[in-house]
mmCIF file as gemmi writes it, N, C-alpha and C atoms, coordinates in Angstrom:
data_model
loop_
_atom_site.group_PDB
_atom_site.id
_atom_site.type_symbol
_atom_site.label_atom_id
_atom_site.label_alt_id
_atom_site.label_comp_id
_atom_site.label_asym_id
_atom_site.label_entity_id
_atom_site.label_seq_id
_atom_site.pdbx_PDB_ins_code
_atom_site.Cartn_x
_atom_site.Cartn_y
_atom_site.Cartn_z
_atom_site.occupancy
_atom_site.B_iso_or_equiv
_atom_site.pdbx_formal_charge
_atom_site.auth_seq_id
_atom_site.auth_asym_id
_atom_site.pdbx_PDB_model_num
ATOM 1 N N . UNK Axp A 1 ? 17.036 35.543 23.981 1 0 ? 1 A 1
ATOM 2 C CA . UNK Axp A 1 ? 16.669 34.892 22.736 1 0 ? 1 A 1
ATOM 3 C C . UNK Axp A 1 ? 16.798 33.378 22.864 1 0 ? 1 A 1
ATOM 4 N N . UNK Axp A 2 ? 17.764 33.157 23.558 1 0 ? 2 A 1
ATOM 5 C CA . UNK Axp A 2 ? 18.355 31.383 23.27 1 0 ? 2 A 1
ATOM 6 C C . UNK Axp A 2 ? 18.322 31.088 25.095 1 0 ? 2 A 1
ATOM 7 N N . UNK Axp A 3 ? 17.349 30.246 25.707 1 0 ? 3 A 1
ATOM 8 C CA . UNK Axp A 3 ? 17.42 29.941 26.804 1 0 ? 3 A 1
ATOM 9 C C . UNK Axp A 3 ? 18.162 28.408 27.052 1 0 ? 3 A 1
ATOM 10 N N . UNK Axp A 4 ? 18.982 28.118 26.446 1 0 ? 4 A 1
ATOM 11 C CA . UNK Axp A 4 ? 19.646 27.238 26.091 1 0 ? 4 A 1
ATOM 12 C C . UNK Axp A 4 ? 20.53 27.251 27.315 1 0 ? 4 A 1
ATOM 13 N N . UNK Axp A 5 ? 20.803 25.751 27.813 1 0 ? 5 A 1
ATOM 14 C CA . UNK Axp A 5 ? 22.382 26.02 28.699 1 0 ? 5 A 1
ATOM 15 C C . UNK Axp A 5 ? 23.257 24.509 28.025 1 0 ? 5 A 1
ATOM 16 N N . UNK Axp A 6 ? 24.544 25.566 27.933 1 0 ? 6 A 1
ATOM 17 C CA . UNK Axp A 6 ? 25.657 25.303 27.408 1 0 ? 6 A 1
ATOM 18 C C . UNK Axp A 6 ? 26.921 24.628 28.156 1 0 ? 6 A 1
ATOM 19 N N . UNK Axp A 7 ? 27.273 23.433 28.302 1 0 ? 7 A 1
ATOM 20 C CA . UNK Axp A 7 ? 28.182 22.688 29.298 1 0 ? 7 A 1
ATOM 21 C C . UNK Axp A 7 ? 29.725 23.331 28.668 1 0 ? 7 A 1
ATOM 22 N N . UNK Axp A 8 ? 29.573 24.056 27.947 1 0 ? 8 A 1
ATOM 23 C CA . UNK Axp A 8 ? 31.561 25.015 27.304 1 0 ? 8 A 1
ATOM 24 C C . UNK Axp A 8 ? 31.039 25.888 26.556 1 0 ? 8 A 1
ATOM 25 N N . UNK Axp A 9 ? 31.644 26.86 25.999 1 0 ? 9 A 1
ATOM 26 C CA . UNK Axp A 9 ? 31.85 27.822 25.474 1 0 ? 9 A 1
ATOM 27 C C . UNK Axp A 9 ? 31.642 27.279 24.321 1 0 ? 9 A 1
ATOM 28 N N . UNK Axp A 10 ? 32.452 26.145 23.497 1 0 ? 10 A 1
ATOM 29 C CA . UNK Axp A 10 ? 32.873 25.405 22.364 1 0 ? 10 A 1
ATOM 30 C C . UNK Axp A 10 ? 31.168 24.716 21.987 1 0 ? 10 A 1
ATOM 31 N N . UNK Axp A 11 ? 30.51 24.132 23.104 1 0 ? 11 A 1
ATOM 32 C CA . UNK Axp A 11 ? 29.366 23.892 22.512 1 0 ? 11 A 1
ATOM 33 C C . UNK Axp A 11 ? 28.005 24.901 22.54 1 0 ? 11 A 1
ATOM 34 N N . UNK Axp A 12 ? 28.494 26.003 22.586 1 0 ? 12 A 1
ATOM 35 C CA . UNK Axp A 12 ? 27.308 26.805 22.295 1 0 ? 12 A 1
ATOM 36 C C . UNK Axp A 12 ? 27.997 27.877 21.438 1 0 ? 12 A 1
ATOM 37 N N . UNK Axp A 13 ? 29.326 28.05 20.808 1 0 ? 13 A 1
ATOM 38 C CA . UNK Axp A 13 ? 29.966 28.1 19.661 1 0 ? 13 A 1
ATOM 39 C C . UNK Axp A 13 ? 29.573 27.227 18.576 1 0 ? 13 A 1
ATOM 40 N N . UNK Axp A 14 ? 29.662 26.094 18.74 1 0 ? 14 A 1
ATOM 41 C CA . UNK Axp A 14 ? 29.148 24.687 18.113 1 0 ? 14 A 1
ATOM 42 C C . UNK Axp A 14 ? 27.96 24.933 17.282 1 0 ? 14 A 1
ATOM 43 N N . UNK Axp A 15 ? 26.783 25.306 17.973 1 0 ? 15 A 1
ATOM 44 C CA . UNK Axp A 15 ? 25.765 25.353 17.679 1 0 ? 15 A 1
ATOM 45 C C . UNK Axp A 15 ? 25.237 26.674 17.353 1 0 ? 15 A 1
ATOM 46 N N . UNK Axp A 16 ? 25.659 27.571 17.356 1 0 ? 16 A 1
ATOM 47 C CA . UNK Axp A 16 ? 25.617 28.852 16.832 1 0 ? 16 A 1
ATOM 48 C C . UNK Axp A 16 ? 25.865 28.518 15.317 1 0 ? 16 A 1
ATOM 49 N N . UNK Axp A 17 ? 27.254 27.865 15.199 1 0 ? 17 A 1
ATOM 50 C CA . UNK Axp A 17 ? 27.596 27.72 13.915 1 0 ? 17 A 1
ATOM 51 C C . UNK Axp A 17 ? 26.564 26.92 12.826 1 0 ? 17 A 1
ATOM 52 N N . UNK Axp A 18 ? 26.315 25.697 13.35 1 0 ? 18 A 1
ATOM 53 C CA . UNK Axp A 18 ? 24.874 24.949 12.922 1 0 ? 18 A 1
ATOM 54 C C . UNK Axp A 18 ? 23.784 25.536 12.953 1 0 ? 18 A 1
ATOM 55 N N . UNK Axp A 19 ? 23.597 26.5 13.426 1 0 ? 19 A 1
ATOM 56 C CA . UNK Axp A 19 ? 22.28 27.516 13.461 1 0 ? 19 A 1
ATOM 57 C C . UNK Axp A 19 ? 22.485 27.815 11.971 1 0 ? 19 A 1
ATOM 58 N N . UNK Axp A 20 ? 23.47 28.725 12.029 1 0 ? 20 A 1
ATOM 59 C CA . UNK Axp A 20 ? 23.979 29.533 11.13 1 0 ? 20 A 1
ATOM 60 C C . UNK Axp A 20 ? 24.3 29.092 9.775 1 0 ? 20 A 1
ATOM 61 N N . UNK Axp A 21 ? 24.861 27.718 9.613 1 0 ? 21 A 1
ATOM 62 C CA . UNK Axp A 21 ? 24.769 27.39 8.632 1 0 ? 21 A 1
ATOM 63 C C . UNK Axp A 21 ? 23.166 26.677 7.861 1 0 ? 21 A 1
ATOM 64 N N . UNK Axp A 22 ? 22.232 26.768 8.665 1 0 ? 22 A 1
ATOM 65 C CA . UNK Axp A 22 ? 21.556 25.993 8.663 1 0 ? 22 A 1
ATOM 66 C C . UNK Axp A 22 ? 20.383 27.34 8.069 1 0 ? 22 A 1
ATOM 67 N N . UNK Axp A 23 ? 20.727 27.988 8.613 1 0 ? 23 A 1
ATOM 68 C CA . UNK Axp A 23 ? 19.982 29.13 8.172 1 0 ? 23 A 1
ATOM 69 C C . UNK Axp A 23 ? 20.445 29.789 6.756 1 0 ? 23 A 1
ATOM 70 N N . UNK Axp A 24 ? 21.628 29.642 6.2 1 0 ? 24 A 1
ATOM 71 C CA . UNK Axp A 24 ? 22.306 30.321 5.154 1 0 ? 24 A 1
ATOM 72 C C . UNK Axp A 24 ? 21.503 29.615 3.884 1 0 ? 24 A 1
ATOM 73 N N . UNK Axp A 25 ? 21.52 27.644 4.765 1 0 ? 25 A 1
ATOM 74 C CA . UNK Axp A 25 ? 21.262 26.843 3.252 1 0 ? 25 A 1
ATOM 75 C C . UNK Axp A 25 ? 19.684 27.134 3.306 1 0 ? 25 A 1
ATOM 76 N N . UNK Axp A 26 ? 18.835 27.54 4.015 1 0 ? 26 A 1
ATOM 77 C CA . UNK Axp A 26 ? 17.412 27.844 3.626 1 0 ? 26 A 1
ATOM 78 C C . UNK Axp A 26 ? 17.222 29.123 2.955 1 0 ? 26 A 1
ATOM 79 N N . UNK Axp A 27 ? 18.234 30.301 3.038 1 0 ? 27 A 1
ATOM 80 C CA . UNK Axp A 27 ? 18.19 30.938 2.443 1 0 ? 27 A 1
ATOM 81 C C . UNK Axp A 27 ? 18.648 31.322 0.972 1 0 ? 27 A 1
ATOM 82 N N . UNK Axp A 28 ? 19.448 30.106 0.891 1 0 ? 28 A 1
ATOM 83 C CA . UNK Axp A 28 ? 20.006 29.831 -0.449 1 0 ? 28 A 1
ATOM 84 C C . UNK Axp A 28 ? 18.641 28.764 -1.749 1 0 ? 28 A 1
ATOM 85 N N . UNK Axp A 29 ? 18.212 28.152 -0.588 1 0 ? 29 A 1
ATOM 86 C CA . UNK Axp A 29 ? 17.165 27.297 -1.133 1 0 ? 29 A 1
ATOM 87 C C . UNK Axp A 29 ? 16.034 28.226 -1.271 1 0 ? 29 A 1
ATOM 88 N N . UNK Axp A 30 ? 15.592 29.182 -0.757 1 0 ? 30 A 1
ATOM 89 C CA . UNK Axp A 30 ? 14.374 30.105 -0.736 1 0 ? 30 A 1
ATOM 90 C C . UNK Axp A 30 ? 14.685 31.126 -2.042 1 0 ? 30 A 1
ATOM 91 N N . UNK Axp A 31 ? 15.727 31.203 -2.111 1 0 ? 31 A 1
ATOM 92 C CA . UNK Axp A 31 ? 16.284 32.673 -3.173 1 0 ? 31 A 1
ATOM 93 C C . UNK Axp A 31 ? 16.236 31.649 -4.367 1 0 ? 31 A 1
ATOM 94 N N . UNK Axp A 32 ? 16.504 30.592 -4.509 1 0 ? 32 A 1
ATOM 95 C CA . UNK Axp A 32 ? 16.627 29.738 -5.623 1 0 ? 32 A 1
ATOM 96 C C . UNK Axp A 32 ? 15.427 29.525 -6.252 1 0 ? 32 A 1
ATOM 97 N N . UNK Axp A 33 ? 14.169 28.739 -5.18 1 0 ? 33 A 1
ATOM 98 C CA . UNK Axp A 33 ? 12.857 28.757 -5.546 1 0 ? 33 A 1
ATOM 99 C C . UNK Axp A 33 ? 12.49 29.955 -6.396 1 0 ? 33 A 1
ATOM 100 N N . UNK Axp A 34 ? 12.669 31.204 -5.408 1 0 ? 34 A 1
ATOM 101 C CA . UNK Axp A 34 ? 11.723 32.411 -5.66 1 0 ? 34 A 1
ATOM 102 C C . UNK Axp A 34 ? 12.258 32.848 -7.331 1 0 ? 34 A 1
ATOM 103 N N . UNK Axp A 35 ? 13.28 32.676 -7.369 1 0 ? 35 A 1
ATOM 104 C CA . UNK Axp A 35 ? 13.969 32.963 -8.682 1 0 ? 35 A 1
ATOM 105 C C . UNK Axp A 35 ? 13.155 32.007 -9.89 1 0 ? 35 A 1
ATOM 106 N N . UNK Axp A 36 ? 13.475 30.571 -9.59 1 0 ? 36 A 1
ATOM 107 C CA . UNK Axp A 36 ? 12.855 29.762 -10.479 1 0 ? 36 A 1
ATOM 108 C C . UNK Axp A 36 ? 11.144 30.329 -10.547 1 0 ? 36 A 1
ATOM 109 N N . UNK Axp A 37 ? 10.931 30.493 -9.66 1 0 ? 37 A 1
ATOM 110 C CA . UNK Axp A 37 ? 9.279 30.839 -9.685 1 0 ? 37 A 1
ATOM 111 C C . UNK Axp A 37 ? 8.754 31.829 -10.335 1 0 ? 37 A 1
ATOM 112 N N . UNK Axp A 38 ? 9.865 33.16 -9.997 1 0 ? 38 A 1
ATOM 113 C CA . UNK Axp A 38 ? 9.988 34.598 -10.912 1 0 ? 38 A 1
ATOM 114 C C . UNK Axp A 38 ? 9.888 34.489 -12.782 1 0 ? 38 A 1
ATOM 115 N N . UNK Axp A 39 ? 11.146 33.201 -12.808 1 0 ? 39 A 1
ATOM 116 C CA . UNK Axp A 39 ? 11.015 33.098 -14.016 1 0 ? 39 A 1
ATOM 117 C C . UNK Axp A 39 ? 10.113 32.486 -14.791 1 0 ? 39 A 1
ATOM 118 N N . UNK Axp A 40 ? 9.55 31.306 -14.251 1 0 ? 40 A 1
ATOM 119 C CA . UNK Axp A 40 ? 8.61 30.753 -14.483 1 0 ? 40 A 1
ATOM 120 C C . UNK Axp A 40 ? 6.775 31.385 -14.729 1 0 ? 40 A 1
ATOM 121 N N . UNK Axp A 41 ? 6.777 32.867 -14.221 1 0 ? 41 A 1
ATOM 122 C CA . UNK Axp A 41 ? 5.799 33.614 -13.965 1 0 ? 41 A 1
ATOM 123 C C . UNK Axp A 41 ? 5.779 34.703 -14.876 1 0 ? 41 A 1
ATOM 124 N N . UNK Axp A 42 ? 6.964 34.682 -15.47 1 0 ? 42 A 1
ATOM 125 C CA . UNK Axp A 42 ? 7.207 36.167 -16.187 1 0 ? 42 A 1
ATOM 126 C C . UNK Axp A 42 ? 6.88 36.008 -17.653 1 0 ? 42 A 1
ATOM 127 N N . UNK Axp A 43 ? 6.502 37.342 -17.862 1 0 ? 43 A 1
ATOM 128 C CA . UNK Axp A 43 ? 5.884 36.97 -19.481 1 0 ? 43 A 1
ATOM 129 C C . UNK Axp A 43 ? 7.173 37.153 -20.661 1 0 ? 43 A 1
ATOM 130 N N . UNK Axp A 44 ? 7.399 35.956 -20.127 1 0 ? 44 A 1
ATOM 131 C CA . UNK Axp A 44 ? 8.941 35.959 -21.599 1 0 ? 44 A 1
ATOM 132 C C . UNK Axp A 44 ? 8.562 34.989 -22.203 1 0 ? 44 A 1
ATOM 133 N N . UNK Axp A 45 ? 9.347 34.611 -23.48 1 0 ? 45 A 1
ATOM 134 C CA . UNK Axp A 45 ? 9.326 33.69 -24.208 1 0 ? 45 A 1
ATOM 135 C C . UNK Axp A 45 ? 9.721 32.189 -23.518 1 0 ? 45 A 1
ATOM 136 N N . UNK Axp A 46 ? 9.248 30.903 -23.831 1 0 ? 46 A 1
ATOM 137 C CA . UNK Axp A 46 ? 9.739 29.543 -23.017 1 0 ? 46 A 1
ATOM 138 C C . UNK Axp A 46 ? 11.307 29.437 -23.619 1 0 ? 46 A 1
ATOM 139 N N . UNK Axp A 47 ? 11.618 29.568 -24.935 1 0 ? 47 A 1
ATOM 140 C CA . UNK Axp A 47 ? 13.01 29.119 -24.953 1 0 ? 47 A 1
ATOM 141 C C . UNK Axp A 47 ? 14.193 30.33 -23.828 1 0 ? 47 A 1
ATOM 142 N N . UNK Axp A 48 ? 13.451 31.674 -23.577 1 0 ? 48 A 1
ATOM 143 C CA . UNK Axp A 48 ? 14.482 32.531 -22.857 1 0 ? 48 A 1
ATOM 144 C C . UNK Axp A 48 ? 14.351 32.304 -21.491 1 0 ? 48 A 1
ATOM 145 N N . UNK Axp A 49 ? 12.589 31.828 -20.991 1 0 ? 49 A 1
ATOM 146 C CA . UNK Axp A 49 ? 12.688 31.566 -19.381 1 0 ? 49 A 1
ATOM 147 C C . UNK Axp A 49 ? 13.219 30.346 -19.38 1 0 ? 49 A 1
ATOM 148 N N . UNK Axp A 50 ? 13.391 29.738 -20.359 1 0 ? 50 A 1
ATOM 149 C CA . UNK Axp A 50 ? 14.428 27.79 -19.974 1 0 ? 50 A 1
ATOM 150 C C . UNK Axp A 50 ? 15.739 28.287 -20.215 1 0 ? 50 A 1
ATOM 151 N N . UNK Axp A 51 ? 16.148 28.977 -20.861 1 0 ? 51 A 1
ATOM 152 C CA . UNK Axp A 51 ? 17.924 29.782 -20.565 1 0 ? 51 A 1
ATOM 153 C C . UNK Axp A 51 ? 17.809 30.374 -19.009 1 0 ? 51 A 1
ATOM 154 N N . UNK Axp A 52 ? 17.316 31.196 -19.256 1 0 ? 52 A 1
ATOM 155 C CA . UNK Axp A 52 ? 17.247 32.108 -17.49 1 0 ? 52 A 1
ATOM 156 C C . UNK Axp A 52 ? 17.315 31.237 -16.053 1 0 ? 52 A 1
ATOM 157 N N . UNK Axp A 53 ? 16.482 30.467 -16.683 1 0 ? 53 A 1
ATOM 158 C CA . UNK Axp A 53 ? 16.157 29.056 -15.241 1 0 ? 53 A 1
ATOM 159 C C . UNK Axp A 53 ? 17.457 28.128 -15.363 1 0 ? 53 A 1
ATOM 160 N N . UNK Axp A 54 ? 17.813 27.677 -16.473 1 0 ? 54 A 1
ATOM 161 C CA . UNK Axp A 54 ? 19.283 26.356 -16.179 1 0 ? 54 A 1
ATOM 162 C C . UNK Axp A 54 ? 20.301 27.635 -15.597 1 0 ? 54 A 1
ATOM 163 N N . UNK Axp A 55 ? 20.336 28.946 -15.845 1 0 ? 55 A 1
ATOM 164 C CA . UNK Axp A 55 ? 21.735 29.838 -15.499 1 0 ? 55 A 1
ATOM 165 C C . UNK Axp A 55 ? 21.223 29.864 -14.256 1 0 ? 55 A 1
ATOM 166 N N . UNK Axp A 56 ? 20.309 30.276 -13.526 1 0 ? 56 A 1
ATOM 167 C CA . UNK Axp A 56 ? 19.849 30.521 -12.267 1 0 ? 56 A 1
ATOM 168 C C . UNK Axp A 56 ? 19.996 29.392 -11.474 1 0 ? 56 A 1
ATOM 169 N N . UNK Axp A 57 ? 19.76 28.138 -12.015 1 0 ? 57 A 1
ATOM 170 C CA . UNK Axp A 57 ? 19.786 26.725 -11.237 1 0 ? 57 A 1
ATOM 171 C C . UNK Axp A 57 ? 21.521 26.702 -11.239 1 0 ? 57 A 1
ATOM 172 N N . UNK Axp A 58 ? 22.066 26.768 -12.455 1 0 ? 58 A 1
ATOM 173 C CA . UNK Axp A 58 ? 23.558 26.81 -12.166 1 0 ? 58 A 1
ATOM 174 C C . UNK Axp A 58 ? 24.113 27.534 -11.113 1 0 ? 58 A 1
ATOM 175 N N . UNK Axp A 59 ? 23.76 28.764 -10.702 1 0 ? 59 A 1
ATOM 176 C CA . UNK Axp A 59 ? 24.183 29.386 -10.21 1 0 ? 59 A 1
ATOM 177 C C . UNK Axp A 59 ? 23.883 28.728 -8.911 1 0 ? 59 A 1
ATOM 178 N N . UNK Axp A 60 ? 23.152 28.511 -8.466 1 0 ? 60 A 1
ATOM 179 C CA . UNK Axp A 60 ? 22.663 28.1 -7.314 1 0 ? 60 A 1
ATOM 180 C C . UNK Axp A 60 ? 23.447 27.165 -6.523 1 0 ? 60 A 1
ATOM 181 N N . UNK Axp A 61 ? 23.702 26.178 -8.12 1 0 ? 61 A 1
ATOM 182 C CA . UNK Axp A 61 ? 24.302 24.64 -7.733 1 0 ? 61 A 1
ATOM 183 C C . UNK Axp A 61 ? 25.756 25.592 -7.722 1 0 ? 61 A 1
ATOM 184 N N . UNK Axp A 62 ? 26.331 26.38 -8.076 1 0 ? 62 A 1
ATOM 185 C CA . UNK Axp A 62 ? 27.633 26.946 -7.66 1 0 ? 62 A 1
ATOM 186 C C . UNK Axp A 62 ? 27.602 27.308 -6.15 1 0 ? 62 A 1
ATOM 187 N N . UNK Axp A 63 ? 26.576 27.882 -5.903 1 0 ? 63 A 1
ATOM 188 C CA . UNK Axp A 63 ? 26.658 28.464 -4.711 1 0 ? 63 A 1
ATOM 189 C C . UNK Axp A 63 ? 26.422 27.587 -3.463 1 0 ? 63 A 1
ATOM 190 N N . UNK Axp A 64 ? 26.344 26.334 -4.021 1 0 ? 64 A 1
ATOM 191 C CA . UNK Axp A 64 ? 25.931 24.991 -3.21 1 0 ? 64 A 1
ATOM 192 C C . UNK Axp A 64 ? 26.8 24.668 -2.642 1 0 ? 64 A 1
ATOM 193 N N . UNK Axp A 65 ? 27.662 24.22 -3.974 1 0 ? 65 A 1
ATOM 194 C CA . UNK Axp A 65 ? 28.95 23.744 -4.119 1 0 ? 65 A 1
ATOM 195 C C . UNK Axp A 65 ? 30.002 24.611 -3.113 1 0 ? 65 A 1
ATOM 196 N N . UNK Axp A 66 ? 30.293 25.496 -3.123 1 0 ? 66 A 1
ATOM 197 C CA . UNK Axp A 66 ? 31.14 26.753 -2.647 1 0 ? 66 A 1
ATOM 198 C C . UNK Axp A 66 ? 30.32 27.087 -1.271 1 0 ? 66 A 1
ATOM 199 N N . UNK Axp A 67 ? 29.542 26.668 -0.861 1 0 ? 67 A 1
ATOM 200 C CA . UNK Axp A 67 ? 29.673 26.453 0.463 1 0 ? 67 A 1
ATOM 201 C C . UNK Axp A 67 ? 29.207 25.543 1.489 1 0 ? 67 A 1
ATOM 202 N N . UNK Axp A 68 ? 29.074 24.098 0.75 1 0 ? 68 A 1
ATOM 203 C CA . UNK Axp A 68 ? 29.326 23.204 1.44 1 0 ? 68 A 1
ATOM 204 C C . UNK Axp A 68 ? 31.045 22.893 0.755 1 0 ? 68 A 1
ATOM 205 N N . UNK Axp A 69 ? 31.773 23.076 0.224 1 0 ? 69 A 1
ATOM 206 C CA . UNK Axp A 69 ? 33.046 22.362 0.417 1 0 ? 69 A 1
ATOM 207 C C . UNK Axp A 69 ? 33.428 24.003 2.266 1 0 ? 69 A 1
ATOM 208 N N . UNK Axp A 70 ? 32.985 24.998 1.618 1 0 ? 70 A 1
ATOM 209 C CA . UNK Axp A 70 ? 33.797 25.645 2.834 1 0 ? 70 A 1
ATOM 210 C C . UNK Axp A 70 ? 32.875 24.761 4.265 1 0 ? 70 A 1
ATOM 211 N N . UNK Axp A 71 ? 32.273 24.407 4.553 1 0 ? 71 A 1
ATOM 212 C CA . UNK Axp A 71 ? 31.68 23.797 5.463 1 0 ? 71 A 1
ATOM 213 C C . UNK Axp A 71 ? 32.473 22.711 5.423 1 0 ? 71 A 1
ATOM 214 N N . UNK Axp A 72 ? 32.979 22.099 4.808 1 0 ? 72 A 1
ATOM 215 C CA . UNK Axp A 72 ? 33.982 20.887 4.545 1 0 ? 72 A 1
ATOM 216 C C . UNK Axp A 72 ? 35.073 21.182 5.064 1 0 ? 72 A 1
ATOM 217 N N . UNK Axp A 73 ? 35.61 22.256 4.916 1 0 ? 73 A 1
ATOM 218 C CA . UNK Axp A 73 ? 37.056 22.786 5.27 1 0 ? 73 A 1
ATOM 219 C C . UNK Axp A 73 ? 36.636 22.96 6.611 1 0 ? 73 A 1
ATOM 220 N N . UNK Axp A 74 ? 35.715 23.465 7.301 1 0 ? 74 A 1
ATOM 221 C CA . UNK Axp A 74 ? 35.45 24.306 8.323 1 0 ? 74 A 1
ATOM 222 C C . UNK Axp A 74 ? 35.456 22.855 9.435 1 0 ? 74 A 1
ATOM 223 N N . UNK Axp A 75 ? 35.005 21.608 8.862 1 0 ? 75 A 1
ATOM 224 C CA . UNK Axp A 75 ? 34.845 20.441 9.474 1 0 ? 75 A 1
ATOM 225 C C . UNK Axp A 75 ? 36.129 20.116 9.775 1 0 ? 75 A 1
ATOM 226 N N . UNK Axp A 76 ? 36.854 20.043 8.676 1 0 ? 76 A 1
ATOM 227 C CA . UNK Axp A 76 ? 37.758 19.03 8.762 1 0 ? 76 A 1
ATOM 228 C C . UNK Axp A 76 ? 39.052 20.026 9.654 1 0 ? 76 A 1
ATOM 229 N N . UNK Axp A 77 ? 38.737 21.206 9.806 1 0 ? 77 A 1
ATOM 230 C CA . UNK Axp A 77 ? 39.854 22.088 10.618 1 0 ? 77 A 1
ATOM 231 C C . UNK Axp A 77 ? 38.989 21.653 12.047 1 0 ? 77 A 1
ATOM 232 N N . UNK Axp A 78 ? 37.894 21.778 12.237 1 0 ? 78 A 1
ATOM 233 C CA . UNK Axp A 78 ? 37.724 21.2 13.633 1 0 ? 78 A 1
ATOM 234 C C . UNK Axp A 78 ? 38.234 20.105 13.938 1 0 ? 78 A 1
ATOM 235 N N . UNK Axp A 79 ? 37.65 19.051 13.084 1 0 ? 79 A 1
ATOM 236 C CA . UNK Axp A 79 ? 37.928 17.5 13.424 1 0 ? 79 A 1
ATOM 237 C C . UNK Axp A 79 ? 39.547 17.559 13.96 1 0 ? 79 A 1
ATOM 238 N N . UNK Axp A 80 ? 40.284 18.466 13.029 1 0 ? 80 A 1
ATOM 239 C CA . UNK Axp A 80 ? 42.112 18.452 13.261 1 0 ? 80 A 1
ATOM 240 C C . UNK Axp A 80 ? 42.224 18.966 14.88 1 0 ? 80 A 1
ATOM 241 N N . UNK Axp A 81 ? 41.65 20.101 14.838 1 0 ? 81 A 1
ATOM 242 C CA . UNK Axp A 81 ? 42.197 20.803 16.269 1 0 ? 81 A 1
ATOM 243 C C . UNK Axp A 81 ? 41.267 19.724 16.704 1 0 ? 81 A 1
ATOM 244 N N . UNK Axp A 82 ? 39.896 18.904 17.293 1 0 ? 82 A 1
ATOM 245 C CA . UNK Axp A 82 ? 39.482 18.032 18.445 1 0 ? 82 A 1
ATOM 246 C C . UNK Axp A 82 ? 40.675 16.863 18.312 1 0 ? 82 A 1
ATOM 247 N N . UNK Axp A 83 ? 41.198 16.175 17.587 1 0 ? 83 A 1
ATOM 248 C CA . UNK Axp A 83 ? 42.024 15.31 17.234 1 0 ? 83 A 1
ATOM 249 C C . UNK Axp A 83 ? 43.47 16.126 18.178 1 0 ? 83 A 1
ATOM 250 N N . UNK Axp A 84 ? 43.768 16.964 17.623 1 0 ? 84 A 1
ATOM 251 C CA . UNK Axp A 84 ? 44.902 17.302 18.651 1 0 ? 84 A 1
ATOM 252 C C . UNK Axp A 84 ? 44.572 18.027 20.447 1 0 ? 84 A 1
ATOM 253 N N . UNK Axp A 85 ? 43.51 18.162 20.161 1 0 ? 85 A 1
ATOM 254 C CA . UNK Axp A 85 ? 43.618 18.098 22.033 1 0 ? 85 A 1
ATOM 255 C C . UNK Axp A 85 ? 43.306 16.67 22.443 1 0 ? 85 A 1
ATOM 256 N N . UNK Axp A 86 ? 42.397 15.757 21.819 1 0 ? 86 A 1
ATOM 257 C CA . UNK Axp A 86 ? 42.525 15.014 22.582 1 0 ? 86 A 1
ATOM 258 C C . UNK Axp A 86 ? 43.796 14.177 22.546 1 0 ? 86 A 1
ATOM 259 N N . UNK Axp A 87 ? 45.048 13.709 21.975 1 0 ? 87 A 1
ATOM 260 C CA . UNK Axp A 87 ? 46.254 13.283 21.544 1 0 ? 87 A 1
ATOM 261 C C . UNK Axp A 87 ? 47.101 14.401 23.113 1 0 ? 87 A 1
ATOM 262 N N . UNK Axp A 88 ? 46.76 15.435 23.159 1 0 ? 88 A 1
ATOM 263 C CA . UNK Axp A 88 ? 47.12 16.111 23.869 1 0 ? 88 A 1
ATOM 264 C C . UNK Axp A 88 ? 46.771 15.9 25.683 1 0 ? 88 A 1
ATOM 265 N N . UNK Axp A 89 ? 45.749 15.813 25.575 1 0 ? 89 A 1
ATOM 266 C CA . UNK Axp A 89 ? 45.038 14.972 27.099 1 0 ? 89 A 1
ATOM 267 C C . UNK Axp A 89 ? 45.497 13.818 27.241 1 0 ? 89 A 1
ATOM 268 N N . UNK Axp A 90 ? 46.261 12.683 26.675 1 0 ? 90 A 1
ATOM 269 C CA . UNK Axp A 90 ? 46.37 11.307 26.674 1 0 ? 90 A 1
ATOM 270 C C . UNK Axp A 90 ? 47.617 11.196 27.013 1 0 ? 90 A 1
């Protein structure tokens, strides 16, 4: 699948992970569209598809939120452990 060559383990870990996250936020952005689009298409009333759409956009922006801070955490625990090996090599 991936004819990729990898100089460590850590950087083709690395990039698995960036795959991966990278793939989650298009799928978060695609489910969001299709939703807004669903609602936008459906034969409801405008004041219930403009409720349906701000809860759906909320939701979204929750689900934004909640996983870019864990991508945040996920950074800043790397940045800690690269910070202590290299302190450790020196």
């Amino acid at each position: 699948m991936n004819d990729r060559v990898y100089y460590s383990r850590e950087a083709e870990s690395q990039a698995m992970r960036e795959r991966t996250t990278a793939i989650l936020a298009f799928f978060v952005i695609g489910v969001t569209v299709g939703t807004a689009l669903a609602l936008l298409f459906a034969p409801r009333s405008g004041e219930k598809t403009r409720h349906e759409l701000a809860d759906a956009l909320d939701q979204g922006f929750d689900e934004g939120r909640k996983a870019s801070s864990e991508a945040v955490e996920r950074l800043e625990k790397d940045f800690a452990d690269l910070r202590k090996r290299f302190e450790e090599r020196r």
